[in-house]
C-alpha positions as CSV (number, residue, x, y, z in Angstrom):
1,X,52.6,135.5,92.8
2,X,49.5,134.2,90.4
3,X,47.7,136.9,87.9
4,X,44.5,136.4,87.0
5,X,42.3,138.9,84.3
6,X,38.5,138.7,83.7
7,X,36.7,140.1,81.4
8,X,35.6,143.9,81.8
9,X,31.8,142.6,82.5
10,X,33.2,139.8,85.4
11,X,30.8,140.4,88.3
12,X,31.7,140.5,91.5
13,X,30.0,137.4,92.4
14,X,32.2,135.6,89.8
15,X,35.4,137.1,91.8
16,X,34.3,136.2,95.6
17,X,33.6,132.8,93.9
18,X,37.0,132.1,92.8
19,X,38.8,133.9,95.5
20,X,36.9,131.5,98.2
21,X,37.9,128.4,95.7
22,X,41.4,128.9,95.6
23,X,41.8,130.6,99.4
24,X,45.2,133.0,98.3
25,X,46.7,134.6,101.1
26,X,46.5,138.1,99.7
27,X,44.0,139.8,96.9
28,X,45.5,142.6,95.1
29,X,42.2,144.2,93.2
30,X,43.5,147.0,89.8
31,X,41.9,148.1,86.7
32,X,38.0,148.9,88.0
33,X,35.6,151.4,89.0
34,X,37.4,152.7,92.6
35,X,33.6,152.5,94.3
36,X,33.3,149.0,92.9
37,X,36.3,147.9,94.0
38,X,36.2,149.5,97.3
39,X,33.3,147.5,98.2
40,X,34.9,144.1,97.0
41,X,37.8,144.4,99.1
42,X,35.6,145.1,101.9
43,X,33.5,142.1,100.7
44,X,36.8,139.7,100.4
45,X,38.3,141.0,104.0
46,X,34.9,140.9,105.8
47,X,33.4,137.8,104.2
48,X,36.5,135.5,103.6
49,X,39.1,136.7,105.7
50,X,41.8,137.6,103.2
51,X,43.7,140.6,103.3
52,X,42.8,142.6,100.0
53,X,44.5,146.0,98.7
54,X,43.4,148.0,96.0
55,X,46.4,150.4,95.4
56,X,46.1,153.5,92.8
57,X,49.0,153.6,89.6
58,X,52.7,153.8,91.2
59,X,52.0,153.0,94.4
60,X,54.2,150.5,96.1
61,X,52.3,147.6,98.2
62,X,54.3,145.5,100.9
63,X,52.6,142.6,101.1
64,X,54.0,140.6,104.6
65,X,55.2,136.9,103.6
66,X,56.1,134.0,105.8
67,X,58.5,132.6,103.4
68,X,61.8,132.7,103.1
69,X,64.2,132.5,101.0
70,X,68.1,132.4,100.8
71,X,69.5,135.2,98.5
72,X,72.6,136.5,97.2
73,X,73.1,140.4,97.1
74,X,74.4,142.7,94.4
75,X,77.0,145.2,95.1
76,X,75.1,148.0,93.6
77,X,72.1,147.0,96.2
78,X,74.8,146.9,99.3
79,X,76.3,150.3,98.0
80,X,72.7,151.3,98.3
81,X,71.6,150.2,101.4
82,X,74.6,151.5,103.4
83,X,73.7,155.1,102.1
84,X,73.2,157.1,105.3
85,X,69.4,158.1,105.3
86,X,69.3,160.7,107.8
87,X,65.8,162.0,109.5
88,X,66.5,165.6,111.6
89,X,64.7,166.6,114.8
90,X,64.7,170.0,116.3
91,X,64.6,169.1,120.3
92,X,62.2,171.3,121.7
93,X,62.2,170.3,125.5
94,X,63.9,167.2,127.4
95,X,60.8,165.1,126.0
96,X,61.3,165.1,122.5
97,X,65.3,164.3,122.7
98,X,66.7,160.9,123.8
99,X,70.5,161.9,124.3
100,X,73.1,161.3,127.0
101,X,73.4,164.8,127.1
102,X,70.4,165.6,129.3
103,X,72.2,163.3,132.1
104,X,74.8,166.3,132.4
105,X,72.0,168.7,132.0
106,X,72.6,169.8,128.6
107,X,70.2,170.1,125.9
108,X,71.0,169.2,122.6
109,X,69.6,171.3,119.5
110,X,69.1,168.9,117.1
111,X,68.5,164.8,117.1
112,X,69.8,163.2,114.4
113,X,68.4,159.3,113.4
114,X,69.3,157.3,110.5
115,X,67.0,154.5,109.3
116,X,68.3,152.3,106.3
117,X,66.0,151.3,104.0
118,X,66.9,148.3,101.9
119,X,64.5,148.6,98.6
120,X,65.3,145.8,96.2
121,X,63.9,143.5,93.7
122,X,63.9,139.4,94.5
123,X,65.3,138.1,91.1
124,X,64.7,134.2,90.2
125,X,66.1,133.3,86.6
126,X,66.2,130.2,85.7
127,X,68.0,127.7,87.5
128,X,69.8,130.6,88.9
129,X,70.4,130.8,92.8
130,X,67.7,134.1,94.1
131,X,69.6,137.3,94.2
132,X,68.3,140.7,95.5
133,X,69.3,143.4,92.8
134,X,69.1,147.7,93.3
135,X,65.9,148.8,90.9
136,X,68.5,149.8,88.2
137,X,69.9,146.9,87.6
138,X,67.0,145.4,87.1
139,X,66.1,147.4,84.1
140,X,69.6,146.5,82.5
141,X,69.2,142.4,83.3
142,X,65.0,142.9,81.5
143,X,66.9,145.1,78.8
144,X,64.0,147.8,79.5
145,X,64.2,151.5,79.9
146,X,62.5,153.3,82.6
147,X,59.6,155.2,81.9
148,X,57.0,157.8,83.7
149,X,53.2,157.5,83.5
């Protein structure tokens, strides 16, 4: 991941320029006028190909990658990610349910699905092996408090 900042008055000729001269796989567009930068990520998809996101404060983008990379795991993260995460569905006809129940022609009530979600932060440190880390832990190893905008 590469930052780049411009100055406030940085055209958006000036931008497609250097986005075309150094070909990134992804654009990630923040601090501008929303119109402004709606159009240039239309302009960077459309024109160059490039997948481009603009997303507001606090929102989360996953960005697809094709590389890889051997990690350890924290326990905290583990402990996390084998939390039960439990979505309920009220079965209104055969339709919506997918149960061996309907084979002996009963109709169960309720369908209950449970989707992990692993959510964790990719931590390099120096000559350190990669290591995936729970969001908590990561504020203890940066020595930061969380705060709320």
């Amino acid at each position: 991941i590469h930052q780049l900042a411009f100055s406030p008055h940085t055209d958006s000729k000036g931008i497609m320029d250097l986005v075309k001269f150094l070909s990134p796989k992804h654009v990630m567009l923040v601090h501008g006028e929303k119109p402004k930068m709606a159009s240039l990520k239309e302009r960077i998809h459309s024109e160059l190909g490039i997948p481009c996101y603009t997303p507001a404060n606090n929102e989360t983008v996953s960005i697809p990658s094709t590389h890889y990379v051997n990690a350890e795991a924290s326990d905290t993260f583990i402990r996390n990610c084998l939390n039960p995460n439990f979505t309920f569905q009220k079965c209104n006809s055969v339709d919506t349910c997918n149960s061996t129940l309907i084979g002996r022609n009963l109709t169960p009530e309720l369908q209950v699905e449970d989707e992990r979600v692993a959510d964790g932060n990719l931590v390099m440190e120096n000559n350190k092996k990669a290591k995936v880390v729970h969001r908590d832990e990561l504020l203890l190893m940066l020595d930061e408090k969380q705060h709320e905008v």
